[in-house]
C-alpha positions, 0 to 999 in steps of 0.5 A, spaced: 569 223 610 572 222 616 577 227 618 584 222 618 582 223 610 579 229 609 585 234 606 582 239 609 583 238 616 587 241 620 590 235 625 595 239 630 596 247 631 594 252 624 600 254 621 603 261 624 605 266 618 612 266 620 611 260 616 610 263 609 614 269 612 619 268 606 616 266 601 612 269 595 606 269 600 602 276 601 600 276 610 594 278 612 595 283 618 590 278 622 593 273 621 599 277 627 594 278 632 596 275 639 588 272 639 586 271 632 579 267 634 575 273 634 570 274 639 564 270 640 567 265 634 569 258 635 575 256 632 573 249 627 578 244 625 575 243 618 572 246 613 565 247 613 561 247 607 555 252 609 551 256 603 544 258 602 540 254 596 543 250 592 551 249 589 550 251 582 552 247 576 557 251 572 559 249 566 567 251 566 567 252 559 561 257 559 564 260 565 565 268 565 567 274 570 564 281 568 567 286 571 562 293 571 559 299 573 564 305 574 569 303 570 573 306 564 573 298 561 568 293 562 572 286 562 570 278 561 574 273 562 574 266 560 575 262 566 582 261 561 583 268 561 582 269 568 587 263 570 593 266 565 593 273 569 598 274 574 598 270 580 597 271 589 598 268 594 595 269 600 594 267 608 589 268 612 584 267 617 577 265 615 571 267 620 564 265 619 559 269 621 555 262 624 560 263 629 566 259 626 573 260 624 578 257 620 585 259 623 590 259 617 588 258 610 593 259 604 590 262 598 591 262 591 588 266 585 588 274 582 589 279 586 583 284 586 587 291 586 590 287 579 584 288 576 580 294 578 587 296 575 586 293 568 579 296 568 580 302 570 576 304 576 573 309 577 574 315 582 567 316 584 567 308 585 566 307 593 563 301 593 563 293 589 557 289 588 559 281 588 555 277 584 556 270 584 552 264 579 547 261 585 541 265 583 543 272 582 545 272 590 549 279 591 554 282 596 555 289 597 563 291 600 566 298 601 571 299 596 576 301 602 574 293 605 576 291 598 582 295 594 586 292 600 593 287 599 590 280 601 583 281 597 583 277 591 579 271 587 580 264 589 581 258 585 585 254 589 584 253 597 590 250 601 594 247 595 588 244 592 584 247 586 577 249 590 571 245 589 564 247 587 562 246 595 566 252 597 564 256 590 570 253 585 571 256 580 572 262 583 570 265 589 571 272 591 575 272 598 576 278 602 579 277 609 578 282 614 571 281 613 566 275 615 566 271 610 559 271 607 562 278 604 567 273 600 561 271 595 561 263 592 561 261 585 564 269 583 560 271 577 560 279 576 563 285 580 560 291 579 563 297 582 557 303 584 558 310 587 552 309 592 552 302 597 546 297 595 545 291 599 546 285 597 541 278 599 544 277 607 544 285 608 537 285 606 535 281 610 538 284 617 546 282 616 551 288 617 552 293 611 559 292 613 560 285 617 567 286 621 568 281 626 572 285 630 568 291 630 565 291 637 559 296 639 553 296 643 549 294 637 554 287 636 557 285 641 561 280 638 562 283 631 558 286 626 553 280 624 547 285 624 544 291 621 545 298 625 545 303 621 540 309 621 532 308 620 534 300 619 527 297 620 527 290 618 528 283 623 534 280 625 536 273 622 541 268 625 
């Protein structure tokens, strides 16, 4: 697809959030930093579609999100039920951590403090397990980096409805974080007292993956795994 048809090409400057400043819209913090390409990322005009494996074919009559671990009321949602919830919308800025950035995204779906309200979360929760439909892939987030204003589950991108190359039907997005954390094709959200890795994390990516985070371990964000008595390797 050539960019003069894509509709996801961003052809002059990204939007500023003064934009959506008056509207219903909720605005990432980020999105106001002087310099919002963090260090060692690139700025991208499209979207790029990267993913490890393959794009799993969902039935969206089938399609359930379960929400469980440490919480008062286990939930499922039909992809209806999920659609007739309370709606957010969101902007932000999106940071791969492949070294690419998209500067001003408008999201639109359910919050996630709306529903760890509706499950009932559960003091001793920390940490949230997002487990999306491509082979039981996971991810692992703080609770703090999750239970945040502009975190919610996407089914719309930009105005569009999200297709499945960026994890339609639903995709979890949490902004601050690099974007790996925002698990594709969302599945299950198991909230845990103990943190467990997810698929990148065991494999040498941060437990935690803050872009803006630098230290001597990363310089240029958290890409790779610091913590103490990490043994294994490194993958770029």
């Amino acid at each position: 697809m050539s960019d003069s048809v894509d509709p996801k090409y961003q052809s002059g400057a990204p939007d500023d959030p003064s934009v959506h400043e008056w509207g219903d819209v909720i605005i990432s913090s980020d999105t106001r930093r002087d310099n919002r390409i963090p260090p060692g990322q690139t700025r991208t005009k499209k979207w790029p579609v990267l993913h490890y494996g393959h794009v799993p074919k969902i039935d969206l009559k089938t399609w359930r999100l379960q929400i469980d671990g440490l919480v008062d009321s286990p939930l499922t949602f039909t992809l209806e039920e999920f659609q007739s919830l309370p709606r957010v919308k969101v902007f932000s800025d999106f940071h791969c951590v492949t070294r690419w950035s998209r500067i001003g995204n408008l999201w639109e779906g359910v919050s996630v403090r709306h529903l760890m309200e509706l499950a009932g979360v559960q003091d001793a929760a920390k940490f949230v397990i997002a487990t999306g439909y491509d082979s039981g892939w996971t991810t692992n987030l703080p609770l703090a980096d999750f239970d945040v204003e502009d975190a919610l589950l996407v089914d719309r991108h930009d105005g569009l409805e999200l297709d499945a190359d960026h994890g339609g039907p639903v995709r979890l997005v949490v902004p601050k974080l690099y974007a790996w954390k925002s698990a594709k094709w969302l599945k299950k959200l198991t909230f845990l007292a103990e943190d467990k890795p997810g698929y990148w994390e065991q494999v040498g990516y941060h437990l935690h993956g803050d872009p803006w985070i630098i230290n001597p371990q990363n310089p240029d964000g958290e890409r790779f795994r610091d913590d103490p008595g990490w043994q294994g390797g490194r993958r770029e």
